[in-house]
C-alpha positions in Angstrom: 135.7 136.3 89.0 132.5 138.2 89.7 129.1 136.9 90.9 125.9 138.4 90.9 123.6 138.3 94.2 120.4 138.7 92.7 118.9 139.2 96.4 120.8 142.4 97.1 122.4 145.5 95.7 125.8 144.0 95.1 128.4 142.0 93.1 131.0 139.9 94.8 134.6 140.1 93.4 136.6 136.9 93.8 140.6 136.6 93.7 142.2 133.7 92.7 144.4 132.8 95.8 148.2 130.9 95.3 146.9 127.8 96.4 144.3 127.8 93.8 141.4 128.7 95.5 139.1 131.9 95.2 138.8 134.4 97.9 136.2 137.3 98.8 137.8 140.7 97.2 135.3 142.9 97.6 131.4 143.7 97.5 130.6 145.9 94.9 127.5 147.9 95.9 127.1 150.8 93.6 124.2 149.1 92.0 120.9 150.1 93.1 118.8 146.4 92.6 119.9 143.1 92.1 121.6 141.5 89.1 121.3 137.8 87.4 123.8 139.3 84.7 127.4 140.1 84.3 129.5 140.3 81.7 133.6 141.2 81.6 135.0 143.2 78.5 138.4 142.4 77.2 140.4 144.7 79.3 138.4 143.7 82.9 135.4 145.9 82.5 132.0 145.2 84.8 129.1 144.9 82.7 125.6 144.2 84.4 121.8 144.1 83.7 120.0 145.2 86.6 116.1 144.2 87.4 113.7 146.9 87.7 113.2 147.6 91.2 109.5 149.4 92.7 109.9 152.7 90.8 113.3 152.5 89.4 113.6 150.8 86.0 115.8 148.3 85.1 119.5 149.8 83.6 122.8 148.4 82.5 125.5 149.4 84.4 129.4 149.4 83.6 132.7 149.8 86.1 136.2 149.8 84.8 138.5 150.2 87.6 141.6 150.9 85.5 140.7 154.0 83.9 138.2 155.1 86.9 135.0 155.3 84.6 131.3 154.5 85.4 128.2 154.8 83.6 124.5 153.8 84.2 121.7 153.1 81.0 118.2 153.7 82.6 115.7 151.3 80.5 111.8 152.4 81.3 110.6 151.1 78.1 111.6 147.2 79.4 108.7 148.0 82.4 108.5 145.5 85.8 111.5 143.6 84.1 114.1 140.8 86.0 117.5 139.9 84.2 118.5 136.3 83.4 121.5 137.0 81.3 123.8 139.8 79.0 125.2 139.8 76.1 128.2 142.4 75.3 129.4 142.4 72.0 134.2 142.5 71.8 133.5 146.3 71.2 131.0 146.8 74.2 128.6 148.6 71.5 126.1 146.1 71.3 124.8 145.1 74.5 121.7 142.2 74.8 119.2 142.5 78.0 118.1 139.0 78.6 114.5 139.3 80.1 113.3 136.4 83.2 109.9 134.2 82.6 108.9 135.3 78.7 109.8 139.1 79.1 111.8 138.7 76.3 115.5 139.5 74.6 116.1 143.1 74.3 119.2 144.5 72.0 120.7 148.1 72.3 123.3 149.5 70.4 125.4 152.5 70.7 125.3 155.4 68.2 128.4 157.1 67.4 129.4 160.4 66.3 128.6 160.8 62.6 126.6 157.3 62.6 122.1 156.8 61.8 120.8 155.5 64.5 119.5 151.6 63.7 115.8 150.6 64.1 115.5 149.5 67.5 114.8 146.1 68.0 113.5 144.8 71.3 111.6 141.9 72.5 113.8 139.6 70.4 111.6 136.1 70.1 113.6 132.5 70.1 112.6 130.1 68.0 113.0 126.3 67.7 115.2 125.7 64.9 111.8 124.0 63.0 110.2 127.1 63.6 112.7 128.8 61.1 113.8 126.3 58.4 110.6 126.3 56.2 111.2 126.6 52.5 109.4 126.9 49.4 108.8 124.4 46.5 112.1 126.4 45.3 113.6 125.7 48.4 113.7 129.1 49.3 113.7 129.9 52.7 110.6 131.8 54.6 112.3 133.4 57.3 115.1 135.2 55.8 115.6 138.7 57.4 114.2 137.3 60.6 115.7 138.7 63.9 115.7 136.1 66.6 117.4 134.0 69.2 117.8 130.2 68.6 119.3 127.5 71.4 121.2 124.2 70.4 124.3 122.3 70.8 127.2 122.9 68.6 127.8 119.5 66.5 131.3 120.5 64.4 134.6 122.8 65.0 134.7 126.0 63.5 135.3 125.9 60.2 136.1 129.8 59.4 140.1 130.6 60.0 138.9 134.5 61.1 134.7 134.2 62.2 132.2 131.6 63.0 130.9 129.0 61.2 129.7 125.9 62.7 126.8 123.6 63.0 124.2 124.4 65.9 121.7 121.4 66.3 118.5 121.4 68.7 116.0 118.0 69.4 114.7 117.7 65.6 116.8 120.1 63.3 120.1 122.3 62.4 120.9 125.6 61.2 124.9 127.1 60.6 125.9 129.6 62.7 128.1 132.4 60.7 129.7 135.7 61.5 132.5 137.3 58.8 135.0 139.1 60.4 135.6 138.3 64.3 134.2 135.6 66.9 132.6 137.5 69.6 134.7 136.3 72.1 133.5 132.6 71.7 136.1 130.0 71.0 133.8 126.7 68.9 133.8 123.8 71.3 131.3 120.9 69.9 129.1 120.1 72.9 128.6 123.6 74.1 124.6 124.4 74.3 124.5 128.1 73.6 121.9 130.6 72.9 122.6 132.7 69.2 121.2 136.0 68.4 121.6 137.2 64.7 119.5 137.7 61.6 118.2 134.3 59.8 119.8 134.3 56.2 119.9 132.2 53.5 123.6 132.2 51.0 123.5 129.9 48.5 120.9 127.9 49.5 122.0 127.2 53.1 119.8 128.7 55.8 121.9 130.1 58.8 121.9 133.1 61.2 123.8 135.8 61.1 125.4 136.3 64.6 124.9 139.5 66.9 125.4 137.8 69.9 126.7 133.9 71.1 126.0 132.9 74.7 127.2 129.6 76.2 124.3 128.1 78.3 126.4 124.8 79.3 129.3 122.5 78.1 129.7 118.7 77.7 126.1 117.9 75.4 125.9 115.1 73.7 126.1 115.6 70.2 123.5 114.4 67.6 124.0 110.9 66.6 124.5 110.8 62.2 121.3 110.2 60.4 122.3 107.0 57.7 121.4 108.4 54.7 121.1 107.0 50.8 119.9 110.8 49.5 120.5 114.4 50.5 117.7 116.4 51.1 116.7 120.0 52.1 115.3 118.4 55.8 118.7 117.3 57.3 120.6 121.1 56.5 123.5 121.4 59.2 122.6 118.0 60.5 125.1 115.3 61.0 124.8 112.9 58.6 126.4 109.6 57.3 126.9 107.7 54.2 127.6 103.7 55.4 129.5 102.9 52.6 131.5 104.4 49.7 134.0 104.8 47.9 136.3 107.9 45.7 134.9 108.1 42.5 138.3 109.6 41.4 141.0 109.2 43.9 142.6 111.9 41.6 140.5 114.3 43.6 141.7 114.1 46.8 144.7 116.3 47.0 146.3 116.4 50.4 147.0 120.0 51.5 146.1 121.8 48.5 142.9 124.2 47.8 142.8 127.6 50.0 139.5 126.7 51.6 140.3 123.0 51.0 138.9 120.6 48.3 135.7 118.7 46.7 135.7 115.3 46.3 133.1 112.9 44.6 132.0 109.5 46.5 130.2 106.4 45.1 127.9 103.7 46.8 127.7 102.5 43.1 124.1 103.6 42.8 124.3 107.7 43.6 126.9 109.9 43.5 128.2 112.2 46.5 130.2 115.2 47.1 131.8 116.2 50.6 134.2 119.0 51.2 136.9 118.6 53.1 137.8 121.7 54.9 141.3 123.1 55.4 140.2 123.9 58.8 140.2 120.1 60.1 142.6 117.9 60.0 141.2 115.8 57.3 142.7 118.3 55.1 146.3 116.4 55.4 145.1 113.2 55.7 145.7 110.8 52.6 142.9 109.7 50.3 141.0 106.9 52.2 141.3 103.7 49.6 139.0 101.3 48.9 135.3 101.5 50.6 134.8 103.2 53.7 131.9 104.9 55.5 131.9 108.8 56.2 130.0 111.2 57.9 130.0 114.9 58.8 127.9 118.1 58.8 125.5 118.6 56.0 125.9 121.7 53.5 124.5 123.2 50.4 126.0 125.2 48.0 123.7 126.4 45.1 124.4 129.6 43.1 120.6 130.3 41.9 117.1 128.9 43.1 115.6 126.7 42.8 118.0 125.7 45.5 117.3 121.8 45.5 120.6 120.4 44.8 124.7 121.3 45.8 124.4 119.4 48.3 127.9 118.4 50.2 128.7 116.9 53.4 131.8 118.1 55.5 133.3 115.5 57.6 134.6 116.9 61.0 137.4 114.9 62.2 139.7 111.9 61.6 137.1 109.7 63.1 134.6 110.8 60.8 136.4 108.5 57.8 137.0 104.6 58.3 137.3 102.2 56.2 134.6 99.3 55.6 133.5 96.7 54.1 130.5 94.6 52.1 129.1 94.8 55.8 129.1 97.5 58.7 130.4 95.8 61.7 128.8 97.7 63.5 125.3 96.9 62.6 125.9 93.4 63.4 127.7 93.0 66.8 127.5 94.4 69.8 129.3 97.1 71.7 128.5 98.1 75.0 130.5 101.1 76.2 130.3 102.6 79.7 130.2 104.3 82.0 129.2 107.1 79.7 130.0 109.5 80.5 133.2 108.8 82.9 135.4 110.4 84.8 138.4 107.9 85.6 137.9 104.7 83.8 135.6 103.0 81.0 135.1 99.4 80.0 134.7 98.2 76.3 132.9 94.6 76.1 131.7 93.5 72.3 130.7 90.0 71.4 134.1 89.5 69.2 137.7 89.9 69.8 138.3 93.7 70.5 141.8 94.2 68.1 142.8 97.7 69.1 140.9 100.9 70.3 141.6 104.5 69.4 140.2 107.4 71.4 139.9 110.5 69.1 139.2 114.5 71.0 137.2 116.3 68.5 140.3 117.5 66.4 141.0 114.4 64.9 143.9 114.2 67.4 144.5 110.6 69.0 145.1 110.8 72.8 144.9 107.0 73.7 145.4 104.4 71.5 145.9 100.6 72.2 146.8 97.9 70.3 147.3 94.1 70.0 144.5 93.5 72.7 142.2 90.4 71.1 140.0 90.1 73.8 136.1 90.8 74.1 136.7 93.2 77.2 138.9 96.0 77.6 139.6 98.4 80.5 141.0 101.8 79.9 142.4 104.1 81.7 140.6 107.9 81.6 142.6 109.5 84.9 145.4 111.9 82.3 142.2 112.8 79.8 141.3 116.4 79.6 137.3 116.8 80.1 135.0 117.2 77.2 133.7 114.9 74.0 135.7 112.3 72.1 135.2 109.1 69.5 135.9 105.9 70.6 137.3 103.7 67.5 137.1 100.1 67.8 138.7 98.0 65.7 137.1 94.6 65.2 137.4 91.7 62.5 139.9 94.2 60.7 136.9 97.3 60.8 136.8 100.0 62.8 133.6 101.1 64.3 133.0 104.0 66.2 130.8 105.6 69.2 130.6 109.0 71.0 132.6 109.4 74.3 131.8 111.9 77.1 134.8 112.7 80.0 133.7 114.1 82.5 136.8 116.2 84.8 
């Protein structure tokens, strides 16, 4: 583990010790200013953005100890500049200088042998997400080709086998996050705030950003709460969203394990009709068709071969949790559920003006990791203490419906 003293010339290396705990290695001083940015590469290579210091300007530097190799990048175009973070992309060509108090984000790339040079790109702004997500009467997107940084909480798993694709949702709005062929060294977590750097595109309809660059800012947000909907529209792209209570227009559809990206189905509240996506990625994908009415949300899409691109639109439920059955009424809009503390750490307590049936506690796969049953009785206690941290759905069943609310365990 290596930390960055930004009030000296050095790096501390820390060893993990046999009893668990980390120990001082070394002090690694061959920097010549302070550093608020390191970065390790795959094999255990030092990566670090140094501040500008009087007349020297600021530089990247790079240590790998195994094969004995060192190498400084002098920046003097960045001027008087302080580091607050680096990006390296899994091949170490692409390396992001993350500027302190509005100096901005500042990409460099390596040229190889053979290879044109790319258009520099420096100063890279960041954007609220409603900053980006204009479109035309067409609904054709105003910032495509855009180069920028955006910052929001991921709000659904990754639904790419080899890539990224995911939701990333901010205060007011969402955008997807995609990159084709690798992750960047990020693993999808829902609840992780991070900071994206790509180029804003929009593919068949759908506004996202093209990923350069994924930095993970913090863990354990709360994710956005679904938005009840009766219509799909352009405004709520990559938002959770929720439909309180349909049904399958054609149970037909729903064919468990089948489709190699996974499979369309059509939903009814009687008066419109809906389409989700259920993605082979989640585990929805081998569940059986829910019967009778039920209420669903999940992350919503588009997908609209030609503009105008005002229709296609689809939701893709995340998890397990996402789907329950319901009836005439949503329980949960008529009693109350108080849940806390949340977040916790060892222990929660359920209390709800009717007889508590059974409770399910969902992580964010789908996968059930406490479940309890045969309770009938308005206050539950439940024990947390064997819980992994991190974000999970609490089902409660109640009057024979289950309703649902966001958990946060804290380690």
């Amino acid at each position: 583990m290596y930390l960055p003293n930004p009030g000296s010339a050095q790096i501390q290396q820390y060893v993990q010790q046999p009893n668990g705990n980390y120990a001082l290695a070394a002090n690694i001083t061959s920097i010549t200013a302070g550093s608020s940015g390191v970065r390790l590469g795959a094999a255990g290579q030092l990566y670090a953005a140094v501040r500008a210091s009087g007349a020297i300007p600021a530089s990247f530097h790079f240590r790998d100890e195994a094969n004995k190799r060192l190498w400084t990048v002098s920046l003097p175009e960045l001027g008087n500049i302080e580091a607050r973070g680096l990006g390296v992309s899994p091949s170490g060509d692409t390396l992001i200088y993350c500027g302190w108090n509005g100096t901005g984000i500042h990409r460099y790339v390596r040229v190889r042998d053979g290879q044109v040079p790319p258009k520099p790109i420096t100063n890279i702004p960041t954007y609220r997400i409603t900053q980006v997500n204009g479109i035309s009467q067409a609904g054709i997107a105003d910032s495509v080709n855009v180069y920028t940084a955006l910052e929001g909480v991921v709000n659904s798993p990754n639904f790419r086998e080899t890539g990224l694709e995911f939701s990333l949702v901010d205060e007011k709005a969402g955008i997807g996050v995609f990159r084709a062929a690798d992750n960047l060294g990020y693993s999808v977590k829902p609840g992780d705030r991070l900071r994206v750097i790509g180029r804003l595109s929009q593919e068949n309809g759908l506004l996202r950003i093209n990923a350069d660059t994924v930095m993970v800012l913090a863990g354990n947000a709360p994710l956005t709460n679904p938005v009840t909907v009766s219509e799909l529209t352009d405004s709520l792209e990559s938002m959770p969203v929720r439909l309180s209570r349909v049904r399958l227009l054609d149970a037909a559809q729903w064919t468990t394990g089948q489709g190699y990206y996974g499979f369309h189905v059509e939903v009814t509240d009687s008066i419109r009709t809906y389409r989700l996506f259920i993605d082979r990625q989640t585990e929805l994908y081998h569940r059986e068709a829910p019967l009778g009415y039920f209420a669903v949300s999940g992350i919503l899409s588009q997908f609209s071969e030609k503009a105008p691109y005002l229709s296609g639109y689809e939701i893709i439920p995340r998890t397990n949790a996402d789907i329950h059955l319901t009836d005439t009424t949503n329980p949960g809009e008529n009693i109350r559920i108080l849940l806390y503390p949340n977040p916790a750490r060892r222990f929660i307590t359920i209390a709800a003006e009717a007889s508590i049936e059974a409770v399910r506690i969902y992580n964010f796969s789908g996968t059930v990791v406490k479940s309890l049953d045969k309770l009938n009785r308005k206050v539950v206690f439940i024990d947390l203490r064997n819980v992994p941290g991190g974000l999970y759905i609490a089902a409660i069943r109640i009057n024979g419906q289950w309703i649902t609310q966001q958990l946060i365990k804290q380690d």
